[in-house]
C-alpha positions as CSV (number, residue, x, y, z in Angstrom):
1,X,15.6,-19.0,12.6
2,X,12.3,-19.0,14.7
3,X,9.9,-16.9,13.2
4,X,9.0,-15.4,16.6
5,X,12.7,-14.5,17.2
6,X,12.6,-12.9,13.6
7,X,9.4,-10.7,14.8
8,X,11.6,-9.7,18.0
9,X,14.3,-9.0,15.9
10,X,11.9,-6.6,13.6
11,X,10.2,-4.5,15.9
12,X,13.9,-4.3,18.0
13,X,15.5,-2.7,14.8
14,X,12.1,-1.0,13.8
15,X,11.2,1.3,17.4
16,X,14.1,3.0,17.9
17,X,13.7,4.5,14.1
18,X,10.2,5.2,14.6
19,X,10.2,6.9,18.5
20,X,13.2,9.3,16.9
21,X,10.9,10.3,14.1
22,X,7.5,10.8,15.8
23,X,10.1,13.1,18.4
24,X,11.4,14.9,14.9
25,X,8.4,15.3,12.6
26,X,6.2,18.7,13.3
27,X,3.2,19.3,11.8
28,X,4.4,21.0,8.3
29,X,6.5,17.6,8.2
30,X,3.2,15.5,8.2
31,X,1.4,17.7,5.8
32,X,4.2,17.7,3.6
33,X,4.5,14.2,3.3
34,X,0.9,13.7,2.5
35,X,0.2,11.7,5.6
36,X,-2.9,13.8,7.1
37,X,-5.0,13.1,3.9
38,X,-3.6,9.1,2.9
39,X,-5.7,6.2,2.3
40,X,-5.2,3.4,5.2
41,X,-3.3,0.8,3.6
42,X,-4.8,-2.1,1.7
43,X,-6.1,-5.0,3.7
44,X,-3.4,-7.9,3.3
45,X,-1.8,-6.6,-0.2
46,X,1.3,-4.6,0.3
47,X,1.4,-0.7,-0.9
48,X,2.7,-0.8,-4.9
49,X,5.2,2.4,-3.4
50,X,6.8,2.4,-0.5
51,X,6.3,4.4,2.3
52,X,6.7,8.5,2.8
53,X,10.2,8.3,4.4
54,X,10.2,9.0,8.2
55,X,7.3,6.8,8.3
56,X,7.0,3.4,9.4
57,X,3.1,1.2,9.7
58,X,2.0,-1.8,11.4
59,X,-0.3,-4.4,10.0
60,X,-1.9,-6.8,12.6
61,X,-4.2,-9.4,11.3
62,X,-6.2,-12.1,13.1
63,X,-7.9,-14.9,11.2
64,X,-9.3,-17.8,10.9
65,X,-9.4,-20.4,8.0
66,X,-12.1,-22.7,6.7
67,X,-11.6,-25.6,4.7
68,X,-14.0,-28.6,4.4
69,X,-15.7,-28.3,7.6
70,X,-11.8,-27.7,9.1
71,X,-11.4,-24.8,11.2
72,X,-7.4,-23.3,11.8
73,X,-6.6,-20.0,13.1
74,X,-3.6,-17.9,13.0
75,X,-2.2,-14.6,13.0
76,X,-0.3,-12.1,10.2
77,X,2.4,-9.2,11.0
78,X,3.1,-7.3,7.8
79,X,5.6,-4.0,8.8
80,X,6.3,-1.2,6.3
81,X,9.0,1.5,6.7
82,X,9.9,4.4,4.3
83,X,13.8,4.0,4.6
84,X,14.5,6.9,2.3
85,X,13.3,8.7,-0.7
86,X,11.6,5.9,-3.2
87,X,13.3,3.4,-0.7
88,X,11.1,1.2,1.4
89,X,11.1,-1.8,3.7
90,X,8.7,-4.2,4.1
91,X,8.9,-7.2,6.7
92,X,5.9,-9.6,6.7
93,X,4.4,-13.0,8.0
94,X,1.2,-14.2,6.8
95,X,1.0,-16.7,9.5
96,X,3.3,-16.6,12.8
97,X,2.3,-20.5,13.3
98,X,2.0,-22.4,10.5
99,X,3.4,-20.8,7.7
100,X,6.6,-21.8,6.5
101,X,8.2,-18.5,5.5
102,X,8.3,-14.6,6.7
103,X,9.6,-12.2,4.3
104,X,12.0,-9.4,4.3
105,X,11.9,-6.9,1.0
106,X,13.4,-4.0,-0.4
107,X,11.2,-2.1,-2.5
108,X,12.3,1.1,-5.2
109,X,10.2,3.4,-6.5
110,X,11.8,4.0,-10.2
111,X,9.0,6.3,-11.5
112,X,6.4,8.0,-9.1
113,X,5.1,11.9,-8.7
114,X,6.1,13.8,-5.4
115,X,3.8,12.5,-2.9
116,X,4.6,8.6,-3.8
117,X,1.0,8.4,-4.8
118,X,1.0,7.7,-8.3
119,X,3.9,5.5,-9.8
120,X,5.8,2.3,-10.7
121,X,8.4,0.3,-8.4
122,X,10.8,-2.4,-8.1
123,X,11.5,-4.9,-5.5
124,X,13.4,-8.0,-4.0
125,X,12.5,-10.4,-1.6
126,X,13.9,-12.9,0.9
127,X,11.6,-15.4,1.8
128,X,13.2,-16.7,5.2
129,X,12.5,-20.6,6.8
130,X,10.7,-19.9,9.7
131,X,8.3,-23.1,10.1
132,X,8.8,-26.8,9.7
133,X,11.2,-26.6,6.8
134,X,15.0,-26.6,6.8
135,X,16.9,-23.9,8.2
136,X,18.7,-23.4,4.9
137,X,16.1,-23.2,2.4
138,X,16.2,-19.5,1.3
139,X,14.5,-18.2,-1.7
140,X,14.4,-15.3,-3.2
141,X,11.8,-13.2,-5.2
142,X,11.5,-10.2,-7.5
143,X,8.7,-8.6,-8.9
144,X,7.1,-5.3,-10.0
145,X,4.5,-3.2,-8.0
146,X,2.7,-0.1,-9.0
147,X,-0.1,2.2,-7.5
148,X,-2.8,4.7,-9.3
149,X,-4.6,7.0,-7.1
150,X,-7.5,8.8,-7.7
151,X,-8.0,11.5,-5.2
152,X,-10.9,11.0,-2.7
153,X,-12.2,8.4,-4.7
154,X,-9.9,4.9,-4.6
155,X,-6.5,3.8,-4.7
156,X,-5.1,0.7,-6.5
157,X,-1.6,-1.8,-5.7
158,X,-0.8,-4.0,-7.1
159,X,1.8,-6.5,-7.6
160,X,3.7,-9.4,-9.2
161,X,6.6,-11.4,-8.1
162,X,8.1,-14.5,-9.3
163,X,9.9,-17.0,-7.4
164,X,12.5,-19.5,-9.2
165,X,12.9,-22.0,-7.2
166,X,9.1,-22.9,-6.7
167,X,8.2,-21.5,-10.6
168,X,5.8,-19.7,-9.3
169,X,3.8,-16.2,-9.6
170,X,2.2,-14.6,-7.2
171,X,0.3,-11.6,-7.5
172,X,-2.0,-8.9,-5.4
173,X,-4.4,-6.4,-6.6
174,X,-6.2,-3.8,-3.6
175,X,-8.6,-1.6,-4.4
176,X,-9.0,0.8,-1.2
177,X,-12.2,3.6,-1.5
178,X,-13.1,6.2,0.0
179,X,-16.8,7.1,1.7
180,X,-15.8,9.2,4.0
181,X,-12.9,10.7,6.3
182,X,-13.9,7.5,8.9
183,X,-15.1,4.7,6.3
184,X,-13.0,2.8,3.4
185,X,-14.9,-0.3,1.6
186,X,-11.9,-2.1,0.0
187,X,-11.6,-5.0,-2.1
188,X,-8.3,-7.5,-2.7
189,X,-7.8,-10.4,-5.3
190,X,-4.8,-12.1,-5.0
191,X,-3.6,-15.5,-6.7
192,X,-1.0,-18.6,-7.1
193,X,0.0,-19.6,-10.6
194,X,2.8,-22.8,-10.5
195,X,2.8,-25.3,-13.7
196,X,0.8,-27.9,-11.6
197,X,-2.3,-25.5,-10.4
198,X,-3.7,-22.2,-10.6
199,X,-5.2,-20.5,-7.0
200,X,-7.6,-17.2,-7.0
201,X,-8.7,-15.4,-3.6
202,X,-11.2,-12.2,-3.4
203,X,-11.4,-10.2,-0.3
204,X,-14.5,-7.7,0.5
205,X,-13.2,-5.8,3.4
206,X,-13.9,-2.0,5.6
207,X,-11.7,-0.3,7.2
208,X,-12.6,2.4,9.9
209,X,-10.2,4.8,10.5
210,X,-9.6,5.6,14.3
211,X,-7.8,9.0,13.8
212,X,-4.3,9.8,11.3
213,X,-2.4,7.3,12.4
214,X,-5.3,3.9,13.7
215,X,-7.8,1.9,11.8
216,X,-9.1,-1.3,11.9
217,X,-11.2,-3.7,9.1
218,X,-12.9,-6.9,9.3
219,X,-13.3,-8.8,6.0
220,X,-14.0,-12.2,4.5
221,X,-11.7,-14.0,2.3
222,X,-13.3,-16.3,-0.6
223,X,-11.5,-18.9,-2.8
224,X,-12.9,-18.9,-7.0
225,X,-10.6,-21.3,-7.8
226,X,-10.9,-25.2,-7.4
227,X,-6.9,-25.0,-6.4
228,X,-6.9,-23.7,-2.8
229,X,-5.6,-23.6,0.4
230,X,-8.6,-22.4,2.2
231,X,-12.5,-22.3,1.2
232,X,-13.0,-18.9,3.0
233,X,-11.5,-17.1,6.1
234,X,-12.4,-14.4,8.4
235,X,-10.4,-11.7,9.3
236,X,-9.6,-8.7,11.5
237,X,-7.0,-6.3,11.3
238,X,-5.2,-3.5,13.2
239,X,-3.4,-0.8,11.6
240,X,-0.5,2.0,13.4
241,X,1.4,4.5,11.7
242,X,4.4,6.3,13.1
């Protein structure tokens, strides 16, 4: 499947869901759901809860990787919809052009408070061949995700997953604070584990919120680990809720 017909695909199943509830929501919906005072999301990490049903988010990222003297740019779509109460979708590409793999996942909250904001979920992923590998080489993922908030202050995701047919672990941790009603500092690690090599990323970003529903961020990701896929890479994001 081409990954760009897969982002088609995405957004076609995605907008009509999304113009029907910005048409349905009113103001004590918003407030109710915790939306007028949320964090932006993390910078590249997905949220360890899924989204307030009747809301759906768009990560767009821009970037450009750095790797002995190399130079390779590229670009990241990460979509997140709150299907239903602790039920969540999440739809993601961390590179439309070169990577091998988008990502469809199903995420359950099985213990959080009322407003999603504190809590522990569950989720399975389809990794989909969407680059230079053969059309039939599916995996699939599971993993754990959680998220701890501290109220005007900082929120932490975090993640593991593990995927059996590589061996491999994955795993994302996002720490988003809060300055201020316009400013969030935020900082990401995120790594590889396989038997043959161990990878380790951090990520110093800021986001600026626009109003409720926009933000943007601009941040530089660093490799600590000898094992890497990059040495560093810049990056520029653009957030939309619904």
């Amino acid at each position: 499947m081409n990954k760009y017909i897969l982002a088609a695909l995405s957004v076609l199943l995605i907008l009509p869901f999304t113009t029907l509830q910005a048409q349905t929501m009113s103001n004590e919906d918003m407030a109710g759901s915790g939306m007028a005072d949320m964090f932006v999301h993390p910078f590249l990490a997905h949220m360890g809860l899924p989204d307030v049903p009747k809301e759906v988010s768009l990560r767009i990222t821009g970037f450009r990787s750095r790797l002995e003297g190399m130079t390779q740019g590229d670009l990241a779509v990460h979509i997140e919809a709150g299907l239903l109460r602790n039920l969540g979708l999440h739809i993601r590409a961390d590179g439309i052009q070169h990577e091998d793999y988008s990502e469809v996942m199903l995420q359950y909250a099985v213990l959080a408070d009322k407003e999603l904001r504190n809590g522990i979920s569950v989720f399975g992923q389809l990794s989909i061949p969407t680059g230079e590998v053969k059309s039939d080489t599916y995996k699939g993922l599971f993993g754990v995700s959680g998220r701890l908030t501290f109220p005007n202050l900082v929120v932490w995701d975090g993640d593991v997953h593990y995927d059996p047919k590589d061996k491999m672990v994955e795993y994302e941790n996002a720490f988003v604070f809060k300055a201020n009603e316009k400013f969030y500092p935020i900082l990401e690690i995120r790594g590889h584990i396989t038997e043959e090599m161990k990878e380790a990323y951090i990520l110093p970003a800021i986001k600026f919120r626009i109003d409720e529903h926009k933000a943007f961020g601009v941040g530089v990701q660093i490799a600590i680990s000898d094992d890497r896929e990059f040495d560093s890479q810049t990056l520029f994001t653009y957030d939309v809720a619904f």
